[in-house]
N, C-alpha and C positions, 0 to 999 in steps of 0.2 A: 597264106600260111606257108611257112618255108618247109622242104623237105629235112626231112632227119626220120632216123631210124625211132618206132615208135614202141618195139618190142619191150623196152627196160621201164615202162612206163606201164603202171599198175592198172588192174579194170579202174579202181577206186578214182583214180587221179583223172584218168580219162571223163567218168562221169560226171567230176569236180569240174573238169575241163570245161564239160557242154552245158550243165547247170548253171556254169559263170556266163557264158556268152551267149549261149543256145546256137554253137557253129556246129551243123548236122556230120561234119567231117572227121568231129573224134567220135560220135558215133560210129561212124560209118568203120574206123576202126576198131572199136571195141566188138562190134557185132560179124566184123569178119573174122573175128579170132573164135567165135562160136560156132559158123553157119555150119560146119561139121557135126559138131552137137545137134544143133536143131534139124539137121537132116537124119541124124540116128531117131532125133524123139519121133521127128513125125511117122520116121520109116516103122518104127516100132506100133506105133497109133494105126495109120491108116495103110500101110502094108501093098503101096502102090507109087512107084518109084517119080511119076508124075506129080499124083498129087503130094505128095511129099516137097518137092520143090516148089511147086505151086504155096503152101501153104508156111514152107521159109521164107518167102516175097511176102504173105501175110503178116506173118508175128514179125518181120522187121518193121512195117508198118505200122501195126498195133504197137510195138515198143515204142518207137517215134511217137507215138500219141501219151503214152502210158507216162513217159518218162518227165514228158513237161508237166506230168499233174501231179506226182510221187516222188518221194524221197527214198529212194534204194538204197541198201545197206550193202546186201550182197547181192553183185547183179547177177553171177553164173546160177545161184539157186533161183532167184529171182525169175532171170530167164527162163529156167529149164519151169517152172511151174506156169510162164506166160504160155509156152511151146503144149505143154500137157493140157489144158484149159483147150486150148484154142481145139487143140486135135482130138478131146472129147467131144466137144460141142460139136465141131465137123460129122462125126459117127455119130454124135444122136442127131441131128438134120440127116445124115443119108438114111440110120433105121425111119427115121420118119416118113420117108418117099418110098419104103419097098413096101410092093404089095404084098399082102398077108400070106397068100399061099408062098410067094418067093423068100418073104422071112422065116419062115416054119425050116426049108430047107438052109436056110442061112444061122439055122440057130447052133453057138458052140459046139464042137465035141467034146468031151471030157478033156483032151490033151488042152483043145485054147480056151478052157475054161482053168482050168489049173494054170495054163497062162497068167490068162487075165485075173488070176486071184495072184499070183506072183507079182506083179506090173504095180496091185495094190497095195500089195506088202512093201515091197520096194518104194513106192510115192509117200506112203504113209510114216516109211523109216527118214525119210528124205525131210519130210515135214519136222517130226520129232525132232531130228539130228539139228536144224534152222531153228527150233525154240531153246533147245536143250543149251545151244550156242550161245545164246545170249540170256542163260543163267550164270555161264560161268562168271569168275572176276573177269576184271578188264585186261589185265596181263597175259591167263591163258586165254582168252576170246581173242586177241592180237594175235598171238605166237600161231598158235593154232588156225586160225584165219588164214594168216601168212603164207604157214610151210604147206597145208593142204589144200586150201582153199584158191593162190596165190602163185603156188609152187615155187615162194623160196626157200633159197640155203638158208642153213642157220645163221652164216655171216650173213647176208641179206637182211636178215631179219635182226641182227644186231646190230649192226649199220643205221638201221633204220628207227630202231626203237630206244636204242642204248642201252639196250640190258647185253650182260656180259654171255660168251658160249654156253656156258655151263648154266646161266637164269633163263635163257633159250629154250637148251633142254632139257633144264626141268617143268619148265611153263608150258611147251608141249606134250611132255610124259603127263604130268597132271592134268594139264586138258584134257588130251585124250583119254586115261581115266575115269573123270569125271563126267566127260560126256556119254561114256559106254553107261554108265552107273546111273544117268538121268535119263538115256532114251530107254535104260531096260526097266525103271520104276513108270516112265509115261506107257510103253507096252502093257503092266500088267494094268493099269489104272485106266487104259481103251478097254 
């Protein structure tokens, strides 16, 4: 593989990349553009600066396995639920091993109990926000995609798709719209 700069090259392409050939190397870039992320999830999960690292070498791992069997659409949402999954199942395996009298003293305080009900609002709006996404049309699920999800400019993203500044953002402005208006009908319908 020759070197070149690989920053201008989308998660999406990158996945196209490994999917075509299964060369573990654009993974290997697409996953260091996260490992920041997945050290916030874990830090946030299990709250120990070790096993936090330890369990970014895991879910790289599991993604490596994951990704030969799945067809990922969006891999950053993608990710961040592979990262949450893994970091819950770790915490129910550790409540599993504490003895009874040391879990009584382990059990929430009101504060990380509001936490933890926070962490679920949050996971659950995350969930919604990834279905809601792919109700919209196909123009604002792009645009939208793009500029949030992708972090491009609106020229980027006209460039790319060939719709004009102004179908950019409007395809944005009503995406985002639309998808405030379907994750607050998916809210009232949980």
């Amino acid at each position: 593989m020759r070197i070149e700069n690989f920053d201008h090259i989308t998660d999406q392409e990158l996945l196209e990349r490994f999917q075509r050939d299964h060369n573990n190397e654009w993974l290997g870039i697409l996953l260091q553009r996260y490992t920041l992320l997945l050290l916030g999830v874990c830090m946030k999960y299990l709250k120990n600066e070790e096993e936090a690292k330890d369990s970014v070498q895991q879910i790289f791992l599991k993604v490596i396995q994951e990704l030969g069997k799945y067809k990922v659409a969006y891999f950053k949402s993608w990710l961040y639920m592979v990262a949450k999954n893994y970091c819950l199942m770790k915490l129910r395996d550790r409540q599993g091993k504490i003895p009874a009298e040391l879990s009584e003293k382990l059990l929430a305080t009101p504060d990380e109990e509001a936490n933890l009900q926070q962490m679920a609002r949050e996971d659950q709006t995350l969930e919604l926000m990834e279905d809601a996404l792919k109700e919209l049309n196909r123009e604002q699920q792009q645009c939208v995609t793009l500029f949030y999800l992708q972090k491009k400019s609106y020229q980027e993203i006209s460039d790319e798709t060939g719709f004009s500044l102004m179908q950019v953002k409007s395809h944005i402005q009503n995406g985002k719209r639309n998808l405030k208006i379907l994750i607050e009908k998916k809210l009232k319908a949980s």
